[in-house]
N, C-alpha and C positions, 0 to 999 in steps of 0.2 A: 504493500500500500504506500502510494506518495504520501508526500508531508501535507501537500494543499486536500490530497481524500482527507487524510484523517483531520484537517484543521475544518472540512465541512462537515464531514460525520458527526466532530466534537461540537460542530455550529448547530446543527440542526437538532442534535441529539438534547444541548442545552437551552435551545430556543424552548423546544417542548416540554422539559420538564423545566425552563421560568415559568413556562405562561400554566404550569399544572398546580405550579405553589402558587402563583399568586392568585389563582381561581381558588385552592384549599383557604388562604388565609382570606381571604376574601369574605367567601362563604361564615368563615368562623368568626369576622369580623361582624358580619351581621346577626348571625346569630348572638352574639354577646351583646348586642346593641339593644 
């Protein structure tokens, strides 16, 4: 695997688990509200 696969794999792979916590914290954010 090149360095620019793995620097998208690792892009993509962290894009979706940002947008999975901050939909969790979110959620739990309201919940607490």
């Amino acid at each position: 695997m090149t360095l620019s696969g793995i620097i998208t794999y690792f892009g993509l792979f962290g894009g979706m688990l940002g947008l999975a916590t901050v939909l969790m914290f979110g959620l739990r954010a309201v919940k607490l509200i």
